[in-house]
C-alpha positions, 0 to 999 in steps of 0.5 A: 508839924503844927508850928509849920500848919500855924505858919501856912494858915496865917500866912495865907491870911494875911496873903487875902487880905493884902488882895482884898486892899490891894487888888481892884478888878481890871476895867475892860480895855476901851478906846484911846481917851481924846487927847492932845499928844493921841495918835488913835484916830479920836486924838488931837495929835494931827490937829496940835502938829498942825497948829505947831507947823502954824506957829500957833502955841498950843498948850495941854492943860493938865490940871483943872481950869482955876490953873488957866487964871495963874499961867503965865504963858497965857494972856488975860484974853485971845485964847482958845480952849478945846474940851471933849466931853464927856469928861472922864475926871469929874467937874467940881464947881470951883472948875466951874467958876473958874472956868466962867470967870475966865471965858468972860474975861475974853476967851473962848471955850469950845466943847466937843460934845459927843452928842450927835454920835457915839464914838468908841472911847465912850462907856454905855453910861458916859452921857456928855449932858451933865458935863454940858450943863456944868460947862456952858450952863446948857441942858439937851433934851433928845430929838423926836421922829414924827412918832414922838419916838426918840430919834436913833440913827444907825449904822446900815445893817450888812449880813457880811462877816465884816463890821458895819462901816461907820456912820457918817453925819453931814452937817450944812452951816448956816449962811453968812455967819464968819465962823462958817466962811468957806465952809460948805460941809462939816462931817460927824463919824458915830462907829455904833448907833446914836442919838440926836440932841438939840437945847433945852432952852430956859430963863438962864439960856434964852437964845442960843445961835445955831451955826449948822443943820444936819443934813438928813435930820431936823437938829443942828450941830453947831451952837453958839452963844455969847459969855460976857466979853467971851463965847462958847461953841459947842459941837454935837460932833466930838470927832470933827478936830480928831485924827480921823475928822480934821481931814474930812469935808471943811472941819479944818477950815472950821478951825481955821476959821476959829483961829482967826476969829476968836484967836487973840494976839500971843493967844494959846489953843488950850487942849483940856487933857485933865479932864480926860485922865491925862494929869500932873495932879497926884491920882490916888485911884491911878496909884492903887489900880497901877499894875505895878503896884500889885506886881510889887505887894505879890513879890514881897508877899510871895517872899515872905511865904517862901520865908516863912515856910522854908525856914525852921527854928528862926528863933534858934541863935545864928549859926556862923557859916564856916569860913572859906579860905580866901587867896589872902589867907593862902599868901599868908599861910605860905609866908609864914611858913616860908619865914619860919623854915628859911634863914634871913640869910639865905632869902637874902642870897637867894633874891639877889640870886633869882634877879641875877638869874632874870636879868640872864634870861633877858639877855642883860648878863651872860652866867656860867654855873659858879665853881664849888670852891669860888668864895661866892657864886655868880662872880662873873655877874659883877664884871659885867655889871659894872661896865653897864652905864645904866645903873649906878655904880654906887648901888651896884656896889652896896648889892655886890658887898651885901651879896658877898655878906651873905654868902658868908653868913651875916645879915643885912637889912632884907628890906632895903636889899630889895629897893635897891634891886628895884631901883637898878632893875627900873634902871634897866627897862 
């Protein structure tokens, strides 16, 4: 009993310790991330169809941006790469060099930075200002109300049971910019309150090109600002190329716009879905916090308890389990004894007999019950035997004389009697 309580107590151990390693609290569920092949409503799916059905080459860049450099589906300039902030993977600084270096070159970055509303995929800590000054080298500072007050804008309040509708926020182009052709309104969608962002402007970031005005608030909602042979647009709406925000107001013609401005020719629409959680990069936190992972580890440990407690004296030699006959040693056991009871003779005689018989009960012969006092049975057999053209006279002969042989008593080679009735019974078919 002991033995057994030692047994469960170190098992239970090691079964708490597996957990503590493995196991992580699961996240609470949130909103589909902003990616390229997402078909929630903060998705690019419609926008990359769109651009597909347009002969435009999109590309969903899965690995950090010092990849954009070494593509070779990717021209030195003329592309166009799309990416939301906030970031969920972290921005390292050699994404930032890189990232730099290329804009440069020719290419064009465009953040949408959800900065002028909230949208559901984002946790209460996620804030786009750090992932803003990393990509574009631009600080936000909050809009003030008259009162110096930080400015929030809010869903309308409804004491119904149904969910506030969500916010919607206009926004008007500047005129006479090209970007902004045939544009007349932008549409932002914030599901929960949210704040208002303009730039910090600094010695680094002098001047900085604003493209669109709220309509209802004093900030804007559309930057732009030049990076050596390249440019950077950022939006405040991050919702305006989405599922829910490319069919509303003129955004599509906004992009539209961008592809025929800053779209060089064989350029690529780059869609930023690393750094959304979407990689090709081995993740050792997505490794860990697989289900399947934990499902896998209890299996084995559960196992292994069941093991370890539903088996006594495991270090007592093996007991070999008691063998079952199989159909082999049942044909074996009954040839041996048929072998030792019955004379070779009479096998003989008897096999050539019970082919007789099945070639009567086929039809291929007519026999009648053989006299008691004939010098061998079923002689009537042979006759008719003899007058079938089928088989060869010759093997009916060898047969017909060691049949009579054996009749009498002598021996003949069992063996090469049976291939010669295989031979004339193939014969027959």
């Amino acid at each position: 009993m002991s033995d057994r309580l030692t047994t469960l107590g170190g098992a239970l151990l090691a079964l708490l310790l597996m957990v503590a390693l493995v196991y992580q609290p699961q996240q609470q569920q949130q909103a589909p991330r902003p990616l390229s092949n997402g078909a929630a409503g903060d998705g690019y799916l419609g926008a990359w169809r769109w651009l597909q059905q347009s002969r435009v080459p999109v590309i969903s860049l899965r690995k950090r941006f010092a990849a954009l450099q070494t593509r070779e589906d990717l021209p030195p300039a003329g592309n166009i790469l799309l990416t939301t902030v906030p970031h969920l993977k972290p921005f390292h600084d050699r994404d930032a060099a890189a990232l730099a270096e290329w804009v440069e070159r020719g290419n064009t970055l465009v953040v949408m930075a959800a900065l002028n509303e909230t949208p559901r995929w984002i946790t209460p800590l996620e804030l786009p200002l750090q992932s803003l000054r990393e990509l574009t080298g631009m600080s936000f500072k909050p809009v003030l109300d008259d009162e110096d007050e930080v400015l929030l804008v809010t869903p309308e309040f409804s004491f119904s049971a149904t969910p506030p509708a969500p916010l919607e926020i206009w926004a008007l182009p500047q005129p006479e910019h090209p970007l902004l052709q045939d544009v007349e309104r932008l549409r932002g969608i914030s599901p929960m309150a949210t704040q208002l962002w303009q730039p910090r402007l600094s010695e680094e970031v002098s001047h900085v090109a604003e493209l669109a005005q709220l309509q209802d608030y004093p900030a804007a909602a559309l930057w732009q600002r030049r990076r050596g042979q390249g440019f950077i647009i950022i939006s405040a709406f991050a919702s305006l190329f989405t599922n829910s925000g490319l069919a509303a107001a003129d955004n599509a013609q906004l992009l539209s716009n961008l592809l025929r401005f800053h779209l060089g020719p064989g350029g690529a629409v780059v869609f930023d879905d690393f750094h959304q959680g979407l990689s090709d990069l081995y993740d050792p936190q997505a490794f860990f916090t697989d289900s399947r992972l934990l499902i896998s580890v209890t299996f084995v440990i559960l196992f292994w308890l069941i093991y370890l407690l539903g088996t006594s004296a495991r270090i007592a030699p093996v007991r070999p389990a008691p063998a079952v006959p199989t159909q082999k040693d049942l044909i074996t056991a009954l040839g041996g004894f048929v072998h030792r009871k019955l004379k070779p003779a009479d096998a003989g005689r008897l096999l050539v007999e019970n082919w007789l018989q099945q070639l009567h009960g086929s039809g291929s012969i007519l026999l009648h019950r053989p006299a008691a006092d004939a010098g061998y049975a079923y002689a009537e057999a042979w006759p008719q035997l003899q007058g079938m053209p089928l088989l060869q006279q010759d093997k009916v002969a060898r047969v017909q004389h060691s049949y009579r042989k054996l009749c009498a008593g002598g021996q003949v080679d069992i063996k090469q009697l049976r291939n010669q009735l295989l031979d004339l019974q193939r014969a027959l078919k």
